[in-house]
C-alpha positions as CSV (number, residue, x, y, z in Angstrom):
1,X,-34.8,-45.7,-71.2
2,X,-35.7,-42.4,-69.2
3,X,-32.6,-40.9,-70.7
4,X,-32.7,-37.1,-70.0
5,X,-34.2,-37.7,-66.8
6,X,-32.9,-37.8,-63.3
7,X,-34.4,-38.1,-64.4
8,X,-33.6,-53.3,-70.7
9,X,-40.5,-80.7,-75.2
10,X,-39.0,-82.4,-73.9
11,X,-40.5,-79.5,-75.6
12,X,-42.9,-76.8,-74.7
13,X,-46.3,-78.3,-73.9
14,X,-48.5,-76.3,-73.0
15,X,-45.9,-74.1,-71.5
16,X,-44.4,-76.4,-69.6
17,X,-40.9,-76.0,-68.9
18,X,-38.0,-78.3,-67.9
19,X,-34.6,-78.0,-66.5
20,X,-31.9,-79.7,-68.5
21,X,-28.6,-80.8,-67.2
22,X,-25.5,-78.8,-68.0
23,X,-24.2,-81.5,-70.0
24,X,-27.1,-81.2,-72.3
25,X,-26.8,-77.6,-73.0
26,X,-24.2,-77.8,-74.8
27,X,-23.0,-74.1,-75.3
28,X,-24.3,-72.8,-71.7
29,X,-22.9,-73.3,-68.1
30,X,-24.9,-73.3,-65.2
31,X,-23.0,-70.7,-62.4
32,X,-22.4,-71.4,-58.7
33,X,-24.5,-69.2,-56.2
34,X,-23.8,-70.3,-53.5
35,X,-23.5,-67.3,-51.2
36,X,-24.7,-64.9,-48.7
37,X,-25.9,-61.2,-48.7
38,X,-27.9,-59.7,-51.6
39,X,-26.8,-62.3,-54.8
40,X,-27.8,-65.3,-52.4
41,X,-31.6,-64.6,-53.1
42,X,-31.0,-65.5,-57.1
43,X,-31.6,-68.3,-57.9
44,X,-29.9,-71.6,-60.2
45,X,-29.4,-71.0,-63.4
46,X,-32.0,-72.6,-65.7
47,X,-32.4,-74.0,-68.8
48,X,-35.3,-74.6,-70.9
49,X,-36.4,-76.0,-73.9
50,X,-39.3,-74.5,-76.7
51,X,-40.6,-73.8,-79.6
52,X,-41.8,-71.0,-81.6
53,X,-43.7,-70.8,-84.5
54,X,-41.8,-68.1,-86.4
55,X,-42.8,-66.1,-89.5
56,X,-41.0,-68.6,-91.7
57,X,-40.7,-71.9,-90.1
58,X,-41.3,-73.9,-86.4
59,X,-37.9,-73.0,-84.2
60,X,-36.9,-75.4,-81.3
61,X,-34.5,-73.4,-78.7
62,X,-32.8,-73.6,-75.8
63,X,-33.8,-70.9,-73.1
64,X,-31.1,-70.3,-70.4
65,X,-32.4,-68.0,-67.6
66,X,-29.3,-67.2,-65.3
67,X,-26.5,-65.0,-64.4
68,X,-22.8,-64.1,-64.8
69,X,-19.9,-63.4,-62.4
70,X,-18.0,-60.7,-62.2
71,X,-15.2,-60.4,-60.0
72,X,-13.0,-57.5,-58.4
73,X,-9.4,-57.2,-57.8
74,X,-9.3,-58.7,-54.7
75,X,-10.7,-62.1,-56.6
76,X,-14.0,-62.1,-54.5
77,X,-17.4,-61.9,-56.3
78,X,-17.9,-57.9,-56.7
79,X,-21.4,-58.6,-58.9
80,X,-23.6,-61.1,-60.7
81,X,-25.0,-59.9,-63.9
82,X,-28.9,-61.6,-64.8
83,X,-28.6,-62.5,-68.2
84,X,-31.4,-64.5,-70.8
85,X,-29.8,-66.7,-73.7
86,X,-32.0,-68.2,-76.8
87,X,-30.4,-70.3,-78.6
88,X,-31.8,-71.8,-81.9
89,X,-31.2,-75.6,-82.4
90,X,-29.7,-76.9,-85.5
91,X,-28.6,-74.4,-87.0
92,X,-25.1,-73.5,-88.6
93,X,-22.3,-73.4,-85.6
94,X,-21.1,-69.7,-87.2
95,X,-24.8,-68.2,-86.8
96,X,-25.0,-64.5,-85.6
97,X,-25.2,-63.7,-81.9
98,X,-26.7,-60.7,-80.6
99,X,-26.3,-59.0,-77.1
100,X,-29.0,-56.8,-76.0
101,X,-29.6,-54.2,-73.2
102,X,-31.6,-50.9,-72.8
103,X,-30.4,-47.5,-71.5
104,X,-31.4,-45.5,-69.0
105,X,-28.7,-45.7,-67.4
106,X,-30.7,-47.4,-65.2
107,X,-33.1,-49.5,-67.6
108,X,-33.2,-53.4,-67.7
109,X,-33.2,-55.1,-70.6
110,X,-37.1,-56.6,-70.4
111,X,-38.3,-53.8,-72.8
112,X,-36.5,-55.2,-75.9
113,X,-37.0,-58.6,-74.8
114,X,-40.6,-58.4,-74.5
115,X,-41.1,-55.4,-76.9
116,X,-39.2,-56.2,-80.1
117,X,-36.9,-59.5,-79.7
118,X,-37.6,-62.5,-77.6
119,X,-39.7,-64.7,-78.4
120,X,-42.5,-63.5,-76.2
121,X,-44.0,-60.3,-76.7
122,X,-45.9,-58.1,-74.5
123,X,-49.1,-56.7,-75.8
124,X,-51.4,-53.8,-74.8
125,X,-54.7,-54.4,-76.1
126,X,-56.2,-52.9,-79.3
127,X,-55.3,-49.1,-78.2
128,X,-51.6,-50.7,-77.8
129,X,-51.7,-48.9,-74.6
130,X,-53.4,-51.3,-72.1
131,X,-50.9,-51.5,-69.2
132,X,-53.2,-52.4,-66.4
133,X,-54.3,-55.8,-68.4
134,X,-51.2,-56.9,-70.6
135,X,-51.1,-60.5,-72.4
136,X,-47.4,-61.9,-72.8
137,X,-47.8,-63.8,-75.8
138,X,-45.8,-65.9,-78.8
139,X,-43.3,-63.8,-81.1
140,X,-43.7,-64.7,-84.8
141,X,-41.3,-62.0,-85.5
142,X,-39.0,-62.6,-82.7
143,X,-35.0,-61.8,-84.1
144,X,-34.3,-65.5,-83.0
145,X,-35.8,-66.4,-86.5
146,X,-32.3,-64.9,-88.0
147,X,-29.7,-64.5,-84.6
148,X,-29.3,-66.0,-81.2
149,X,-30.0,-63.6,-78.8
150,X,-28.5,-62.7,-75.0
151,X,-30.1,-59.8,-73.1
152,X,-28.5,-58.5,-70.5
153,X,-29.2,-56.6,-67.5
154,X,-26.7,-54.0,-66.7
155,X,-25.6,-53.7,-62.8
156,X,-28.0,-52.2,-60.6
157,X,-31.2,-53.1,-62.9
158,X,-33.5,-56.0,-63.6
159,X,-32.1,-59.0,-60.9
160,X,-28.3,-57.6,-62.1
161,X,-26.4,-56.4,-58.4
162,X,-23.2,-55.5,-56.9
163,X,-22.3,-57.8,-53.9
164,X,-22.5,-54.5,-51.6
165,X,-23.1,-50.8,-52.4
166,X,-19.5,-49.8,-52.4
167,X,-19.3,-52.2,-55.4
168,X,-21.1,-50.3,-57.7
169,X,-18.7,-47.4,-58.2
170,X,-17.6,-50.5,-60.3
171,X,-20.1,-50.3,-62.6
172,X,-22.1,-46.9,-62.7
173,X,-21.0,-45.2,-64.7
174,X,-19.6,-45.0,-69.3
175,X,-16.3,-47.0,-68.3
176,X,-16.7,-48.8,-65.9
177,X,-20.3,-49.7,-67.4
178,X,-18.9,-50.6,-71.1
179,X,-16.0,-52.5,-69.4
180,X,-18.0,-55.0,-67.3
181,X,-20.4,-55.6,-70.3
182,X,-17.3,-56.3,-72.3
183,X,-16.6,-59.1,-70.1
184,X,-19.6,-60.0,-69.9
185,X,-19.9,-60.4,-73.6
186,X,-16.5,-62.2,-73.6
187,X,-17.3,-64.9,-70.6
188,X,-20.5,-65.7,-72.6
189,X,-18.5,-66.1,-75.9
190,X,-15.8,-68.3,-74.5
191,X,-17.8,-70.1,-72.4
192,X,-20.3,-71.0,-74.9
193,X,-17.8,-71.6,-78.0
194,X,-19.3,-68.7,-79.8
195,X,-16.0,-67.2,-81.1
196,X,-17.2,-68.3,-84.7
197,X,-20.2,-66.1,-84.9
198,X,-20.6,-62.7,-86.2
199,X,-21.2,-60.9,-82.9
200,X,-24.0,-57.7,-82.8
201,X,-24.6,-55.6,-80.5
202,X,-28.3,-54.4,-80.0
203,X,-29.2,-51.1,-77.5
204,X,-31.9,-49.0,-76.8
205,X,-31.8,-45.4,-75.7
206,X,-28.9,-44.5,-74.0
207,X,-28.3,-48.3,-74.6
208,X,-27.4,-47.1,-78.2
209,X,-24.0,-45.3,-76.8
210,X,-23.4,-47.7,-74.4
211,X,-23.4,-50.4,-77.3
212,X,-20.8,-48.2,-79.4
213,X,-18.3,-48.3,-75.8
214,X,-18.9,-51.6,-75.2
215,X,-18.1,-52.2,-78.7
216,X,-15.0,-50.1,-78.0
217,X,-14.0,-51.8,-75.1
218,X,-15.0,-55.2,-76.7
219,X,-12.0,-54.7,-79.5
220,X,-9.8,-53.0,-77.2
221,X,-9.5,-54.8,-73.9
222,X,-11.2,-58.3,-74.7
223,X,-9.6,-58.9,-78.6
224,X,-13.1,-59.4,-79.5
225,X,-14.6,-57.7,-82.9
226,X,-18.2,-57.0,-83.6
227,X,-20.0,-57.2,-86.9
228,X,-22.8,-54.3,-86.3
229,X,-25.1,-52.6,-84.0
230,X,-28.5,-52.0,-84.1
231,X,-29.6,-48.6,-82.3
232,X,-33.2,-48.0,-81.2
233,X,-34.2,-44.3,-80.0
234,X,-30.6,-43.9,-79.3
235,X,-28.7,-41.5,-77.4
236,X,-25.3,-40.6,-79.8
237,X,-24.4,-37.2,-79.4
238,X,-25.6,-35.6,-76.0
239,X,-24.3,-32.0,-77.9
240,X,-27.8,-32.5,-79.9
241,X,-29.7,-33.7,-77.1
242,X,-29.2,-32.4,-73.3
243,X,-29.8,-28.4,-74.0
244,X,-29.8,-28.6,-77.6
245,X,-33.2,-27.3,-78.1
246,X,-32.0,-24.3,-76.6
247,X,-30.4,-23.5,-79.5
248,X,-31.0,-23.0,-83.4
249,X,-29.6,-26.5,-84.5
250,X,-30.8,-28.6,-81.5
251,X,-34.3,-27.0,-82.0
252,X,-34.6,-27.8,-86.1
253,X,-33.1,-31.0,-85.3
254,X,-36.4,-32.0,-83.1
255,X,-38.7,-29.7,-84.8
256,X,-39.7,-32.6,-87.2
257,X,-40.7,-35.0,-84.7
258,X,-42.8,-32.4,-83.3
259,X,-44.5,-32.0,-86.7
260,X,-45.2,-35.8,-87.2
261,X,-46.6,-36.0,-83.8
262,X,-48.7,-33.3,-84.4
263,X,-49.8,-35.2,-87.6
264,X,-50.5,-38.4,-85.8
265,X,-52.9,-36.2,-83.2
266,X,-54.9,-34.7,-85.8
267,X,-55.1,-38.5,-87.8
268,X,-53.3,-36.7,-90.8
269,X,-49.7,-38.7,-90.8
270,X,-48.1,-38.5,-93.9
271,X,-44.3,-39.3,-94.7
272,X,-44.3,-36.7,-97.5
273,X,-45.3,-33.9,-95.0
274,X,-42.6,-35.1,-92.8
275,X,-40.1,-34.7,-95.0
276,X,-41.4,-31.3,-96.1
277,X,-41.2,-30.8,-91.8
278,X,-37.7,-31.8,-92.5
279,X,-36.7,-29.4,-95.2
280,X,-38.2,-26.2,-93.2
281,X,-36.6,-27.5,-90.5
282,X,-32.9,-27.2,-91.6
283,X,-33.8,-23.8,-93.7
284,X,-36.2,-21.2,-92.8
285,X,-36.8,-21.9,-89.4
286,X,-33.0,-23.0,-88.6
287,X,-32.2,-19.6,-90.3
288,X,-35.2,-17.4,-88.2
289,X,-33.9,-18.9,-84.9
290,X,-30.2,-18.2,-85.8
291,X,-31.1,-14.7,-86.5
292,X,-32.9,-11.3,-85.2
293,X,-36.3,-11.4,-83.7
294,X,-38.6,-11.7,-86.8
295,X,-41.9,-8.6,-87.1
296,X,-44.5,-7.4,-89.1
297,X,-45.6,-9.9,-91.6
298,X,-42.5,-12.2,-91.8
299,X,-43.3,-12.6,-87.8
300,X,-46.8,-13.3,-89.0
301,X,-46.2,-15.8,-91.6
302,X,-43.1,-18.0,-89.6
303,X,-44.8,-17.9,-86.4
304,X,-48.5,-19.2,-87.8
305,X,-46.7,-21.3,-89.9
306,X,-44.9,-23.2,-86.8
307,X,-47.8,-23.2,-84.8
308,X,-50.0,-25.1,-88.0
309,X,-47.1,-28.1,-88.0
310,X,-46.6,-28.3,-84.1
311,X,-49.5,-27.7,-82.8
312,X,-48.3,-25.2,-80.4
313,X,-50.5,-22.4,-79.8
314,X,-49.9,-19.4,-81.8
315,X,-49.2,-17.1,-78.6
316,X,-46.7,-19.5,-77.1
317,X,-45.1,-19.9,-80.2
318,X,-44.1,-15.7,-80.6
319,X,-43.7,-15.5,-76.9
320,X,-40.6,-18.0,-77.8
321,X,-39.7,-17.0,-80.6
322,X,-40.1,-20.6,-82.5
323,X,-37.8,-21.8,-79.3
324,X,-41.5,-24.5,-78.7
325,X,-39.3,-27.6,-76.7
326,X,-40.0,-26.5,-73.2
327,X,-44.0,-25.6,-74.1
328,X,-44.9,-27.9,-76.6
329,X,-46.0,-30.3,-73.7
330,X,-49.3,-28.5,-72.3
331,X,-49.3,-26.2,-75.0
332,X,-49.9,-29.1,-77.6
333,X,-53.1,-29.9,-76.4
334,X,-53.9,-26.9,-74.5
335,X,-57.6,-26.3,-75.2
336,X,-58.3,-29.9,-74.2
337,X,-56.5,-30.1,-71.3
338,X,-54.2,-32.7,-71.9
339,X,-50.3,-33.0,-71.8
340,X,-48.2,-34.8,-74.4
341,X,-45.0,-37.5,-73.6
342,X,-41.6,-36.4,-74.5
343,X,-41.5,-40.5,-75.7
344,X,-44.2,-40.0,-78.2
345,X,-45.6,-36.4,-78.7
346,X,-48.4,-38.1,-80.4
347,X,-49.9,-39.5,-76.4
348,X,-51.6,-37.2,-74.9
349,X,-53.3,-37.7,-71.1
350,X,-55.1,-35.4,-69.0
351,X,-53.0,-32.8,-67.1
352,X,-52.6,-33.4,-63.5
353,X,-51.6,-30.5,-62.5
354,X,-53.2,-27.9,-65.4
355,X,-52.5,-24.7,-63.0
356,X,-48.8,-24.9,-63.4
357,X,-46.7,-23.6,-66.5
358,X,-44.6,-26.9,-66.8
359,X,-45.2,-30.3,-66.9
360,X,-45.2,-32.2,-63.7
361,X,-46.3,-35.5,-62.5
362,X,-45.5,-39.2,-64.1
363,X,-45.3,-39.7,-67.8
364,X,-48.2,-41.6,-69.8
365,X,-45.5,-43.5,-71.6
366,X,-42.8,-44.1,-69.5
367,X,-44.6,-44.2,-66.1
368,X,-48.0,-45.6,-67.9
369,X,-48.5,-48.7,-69.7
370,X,-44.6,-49.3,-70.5
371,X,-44.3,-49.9,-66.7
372,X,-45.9,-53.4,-66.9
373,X,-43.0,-54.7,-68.6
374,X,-41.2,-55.4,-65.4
375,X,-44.1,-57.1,-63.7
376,X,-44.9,-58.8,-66.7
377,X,-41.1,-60.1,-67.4
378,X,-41.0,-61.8,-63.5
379,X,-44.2,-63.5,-64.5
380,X,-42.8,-64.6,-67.8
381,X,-39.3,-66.3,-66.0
382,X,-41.0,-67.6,-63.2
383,X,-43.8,-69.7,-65.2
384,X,-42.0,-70.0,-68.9
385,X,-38.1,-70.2,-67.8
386,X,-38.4,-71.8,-64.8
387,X,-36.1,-68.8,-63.0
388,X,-38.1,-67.8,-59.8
389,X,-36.1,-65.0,-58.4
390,X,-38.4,-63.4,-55.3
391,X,-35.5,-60.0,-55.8
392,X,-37.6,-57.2,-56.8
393,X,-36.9,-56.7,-60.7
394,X,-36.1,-53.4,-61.1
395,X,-37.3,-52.1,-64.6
396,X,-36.0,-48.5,-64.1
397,X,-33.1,-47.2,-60.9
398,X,-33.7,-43.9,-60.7
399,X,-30.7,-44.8,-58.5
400,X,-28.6,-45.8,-61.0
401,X,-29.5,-42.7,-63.2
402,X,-28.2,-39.9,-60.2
403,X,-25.2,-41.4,-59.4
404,X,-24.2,-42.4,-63.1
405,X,-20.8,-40.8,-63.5
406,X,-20.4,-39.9,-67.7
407,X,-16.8,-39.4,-67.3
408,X,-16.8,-35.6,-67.6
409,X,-20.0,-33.1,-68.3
410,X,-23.0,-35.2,-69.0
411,X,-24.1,-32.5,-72.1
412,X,-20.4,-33.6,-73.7
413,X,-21.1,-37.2,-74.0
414,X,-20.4,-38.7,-77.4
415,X,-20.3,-41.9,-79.2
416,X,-19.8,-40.6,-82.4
417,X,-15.7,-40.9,-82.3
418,X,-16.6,-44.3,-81.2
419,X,-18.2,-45.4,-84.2
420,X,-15.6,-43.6,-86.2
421,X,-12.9,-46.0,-85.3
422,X,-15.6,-48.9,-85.6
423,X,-16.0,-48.5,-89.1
424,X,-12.6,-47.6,-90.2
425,X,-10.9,-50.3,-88.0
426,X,-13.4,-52.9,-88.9
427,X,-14.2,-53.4,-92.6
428,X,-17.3,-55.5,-92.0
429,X,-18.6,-53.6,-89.4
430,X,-22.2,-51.7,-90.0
431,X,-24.9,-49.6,-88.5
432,X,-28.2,-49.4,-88.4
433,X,-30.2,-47.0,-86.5
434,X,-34.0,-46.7,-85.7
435,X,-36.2,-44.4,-84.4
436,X,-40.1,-43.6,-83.6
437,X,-41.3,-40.3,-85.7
438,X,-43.2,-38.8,-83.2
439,X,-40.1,-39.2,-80.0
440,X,-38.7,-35.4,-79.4
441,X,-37.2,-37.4,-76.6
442,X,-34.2,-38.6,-78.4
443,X,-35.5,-36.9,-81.9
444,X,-34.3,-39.0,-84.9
445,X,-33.2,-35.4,-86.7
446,X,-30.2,-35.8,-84.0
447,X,-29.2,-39.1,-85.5
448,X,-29.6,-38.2,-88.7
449,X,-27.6,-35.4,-88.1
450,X,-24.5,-37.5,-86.8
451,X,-25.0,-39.8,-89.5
452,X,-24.7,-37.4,-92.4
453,X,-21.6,-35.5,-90.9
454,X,-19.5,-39.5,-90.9
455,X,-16.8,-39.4,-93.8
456,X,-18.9,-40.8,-96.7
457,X,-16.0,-43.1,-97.0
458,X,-16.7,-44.8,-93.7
459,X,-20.8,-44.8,-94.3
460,X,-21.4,-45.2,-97.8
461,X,-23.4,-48.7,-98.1
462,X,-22.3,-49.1,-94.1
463,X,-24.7,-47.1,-92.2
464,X,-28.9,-47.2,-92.2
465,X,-31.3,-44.8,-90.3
466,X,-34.9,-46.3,-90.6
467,X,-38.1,-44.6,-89.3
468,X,-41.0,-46.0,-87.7
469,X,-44.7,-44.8,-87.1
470,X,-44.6,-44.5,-83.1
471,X,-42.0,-43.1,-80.1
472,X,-39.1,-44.0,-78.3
473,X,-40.9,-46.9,-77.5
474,X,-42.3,-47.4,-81.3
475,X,-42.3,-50.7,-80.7
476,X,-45.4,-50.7,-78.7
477,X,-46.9,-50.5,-81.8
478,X,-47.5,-53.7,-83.5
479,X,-47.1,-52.7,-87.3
480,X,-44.0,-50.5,-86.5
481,X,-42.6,-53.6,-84.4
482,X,-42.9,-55.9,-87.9
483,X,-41.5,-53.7,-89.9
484,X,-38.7,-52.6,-87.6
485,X,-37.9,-57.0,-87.5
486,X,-38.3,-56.8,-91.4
487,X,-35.1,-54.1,-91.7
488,X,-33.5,-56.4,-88.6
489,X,-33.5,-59.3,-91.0
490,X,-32.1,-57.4,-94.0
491,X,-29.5,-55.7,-91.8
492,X,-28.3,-59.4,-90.4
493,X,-28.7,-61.0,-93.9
494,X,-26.6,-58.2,-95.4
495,X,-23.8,-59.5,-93.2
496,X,-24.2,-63.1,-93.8
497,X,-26.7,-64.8,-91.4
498,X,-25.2,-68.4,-90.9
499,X,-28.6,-69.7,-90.8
């Protein structure tokens, strides 16, 4: 989630909740913790029952709030992994199943449970950006209505832990992160007698490459196959991301998100003019950066011309040469004072420190409202799920994030061979990819970019990049967060839902 920076009743009466016996789960099993050190402060696993008034009908499900072993060579418990399973009842025994986490590294998985998918949803008031009084509410268009969902926190985030800190070389880092999800994934599925269902993968940020290696290390080392995974905001390609704007490709590759934002500032959005954003973009600009310093009127014309669709002011613009990623922060909003997110350009807050050059100080995204996910997520398993875990919930480890080892130079990172071998080992296997307009965080130019250079072969009819109104968190918004679930629904129906 701060990818880039070092910087996821009886039946529900009135909300009450009540803890089932094992045998009456059916498809879930209740782990031992009985222990010392760190993991002995989680509690029992526990399972619930509900129901939620969906979109389409009245869903009863099971709720199971609880956590996973994972063991090390010396067959002694080296981490327990926090999971949440929803699990529609009666319905076909082949319906989809979809694991979710977030990115980071270093991000638990409460954003896309109480942001897009479970069925509780986080809201911020009418400015969709109230973070000091947030209201956890139902989920109409919670994804439960068409797959069973399991979010996961990776190690080191949410209640997810190794049993000491010389375990978690285990787990921090691409690898060793994509191997222990794997098994994760593959416990759960045995476990649960889910081998029938169509298995997806959902991931967030950097969660969107760590879903294509854990789909990797899924087929590879656990014999399991995945039907498709859903990116949001994702990292594919750090090539396009970490640096990129440094350079003519990586800057027209953003430079449309940078438009749209400015658009949604000046309450002038238009798709049309985004795609016209696009098209100058990836020719006269791509072609101006690529080549001599531009003078006289040409300089004139580009320059103003950049400045109009960013926003940036005019003398920042020609003092870097159309090069605007590393200004467009204060110099968006210069005359007022404010400073704009790398998470949604379109956010602007008041500059805490105006007499510097570059932005310092917390974001108003990531370090604003979006923090009371975590706070809001404890609240939500204690009193709905019944799981009252006093462990600090971590939302994001900066921790996690510095030590993360990416298995060579961070700026190389790819998942795009990944999802190569996906879709030509496994003929069923699809993509789709989302992202927020106005996020020059993880732009959605970059994923556009990696999608159109995939052998049409492999992508035709296979692959899907749809845009939403909002950042990397577009979700935030309501209307972007109903239409995103609206594509979701296609995308799992185009596979066969099993519903």
């Amino acid at each position: 989630m701060f990818i880039g920076r070092v910087i996821a009743i009886v039946f529900a009466v009135a909300g009450s909740v009540l803890t089932a016996q094992a045998e009456d789960a059916g498809r879930l099993q209740p782990q031992n913790n009985s222990h010392g050190g760190i993991l002995g402060l989680l509690p029992p696993d526990s399972v619930s029952r509900h129901v939620l008034k969906t979109v389409s009908r009245e869903l009863v499900y099971t709720a199971t709030a609880g956590t996973m072993d994972l063991y090390g060579a010396d067959g002694k418990i080296a981490a327990k992994v926090y999971y949440t399973a929803y699990i529609a009842q009666d319905t076909a025994p082949n319906r989809p199943l979809t694991f979710a986490f977030n990115g980071g590294p270093g991000a638990a998985s409460a954003y896309l449970h109480l942001g897009l998918v479970g069925p509780k949803v986080l809201e911020f008031g009418p400015g969709d950006n109230g973070g000091t009084t947030p209201s956890v509410k139902d989920n109409p268009e919670s994804w439960l209505d068409f797959t069973d969902l399991v979010l996961i926190d990776p190690v080191g985030t949410g209640w997810s832990r190794a049993a000491s800190d010389g375990d978690n070389a285990k787990y921090f880092g691409v690898k060793q992160d994509a191997e222990s999800l794997a098994k994760v994934i593959a416990l759960y599925v045995q476990k649960n007698q889910r081998i029938e269902s169509a298995k997806y993968l959902l991931g967030e940020s950097y969660g969107g490459f760590r879903a294509a290696k854990v789909a990797a290390a899924l087929k590879d080392s656990q014999g399991i196959l995945v039907s498709g995974i859903v990116m949001v905001s994702p990292l594919i390609d750090s090539r396009l991301i970490f640096g990129a704007t440094d350079y003519p490709l990586g800057a027209a590759l953003q430079f449309p998100s940078l438009a749209a934002a400015e658009m949604e500032r000046t309450n002038r959005f238009d798709e049309r003019a985004v795609e016209d954003a696009e098209q100058f973009a990836m020719t006269d600009y791509l072609v101006a950066l690529a080549g001599p310093s531009l003078v006289g009127n040409a300089a004139a014309s580009f320059y103003g011309k950049v400045s109009g669709m960013t926003g940036v002011s005019l003398r920042d613009v020609e003092r870097t040469r159309g090069f605007v990623d590393n200004v467009y922060a204060k110099s968006a909003k210069s005359a007022s004072g404010d400073i704009v997110s790398p998470y949604d350009a379109a956010v602007a807050a008041p500059d805490p420190y105006p007499e510097g050059n570059w932005q310092r100080g917390g974001d108003p995204v990531l370090d604003g409202f979006t923090r009371a996910y975590g706070s809001a997520f404890v609240s939500y398993a204690r009193t709905d799920l019944g799981f009252a875990c006093d462990m600090t919930y971590s939302l994001l480890n900066t921790d996690v994030n510095r030590r993360w080892e990416w298995d060579g130079n961070r700026a190389d990172a790819s998942a795009d061979d990944d999802i190569r071998d996906l879709l030509s080992t496994i003929p069923s296997f699809r993509l789709l990819v989302s992202h927020g307009y106005s996020d020059v965080l993880t732009p959605y130019g970059a994923s556009k970019y990696v999608l159109d250079h995939l052998p049409p072969r492999l992508a035709q009819g296979r692959t899907r990049l749809t845009l939403y109104r909002g950042g990397h968190m577009f979700y935030t918004r309501g209307d972007s967060r109903r239409k995103m679930t609206e594509d979701a629904r296609a995308f799992f129906a185009g596979g066969g839902d099993g519903n």
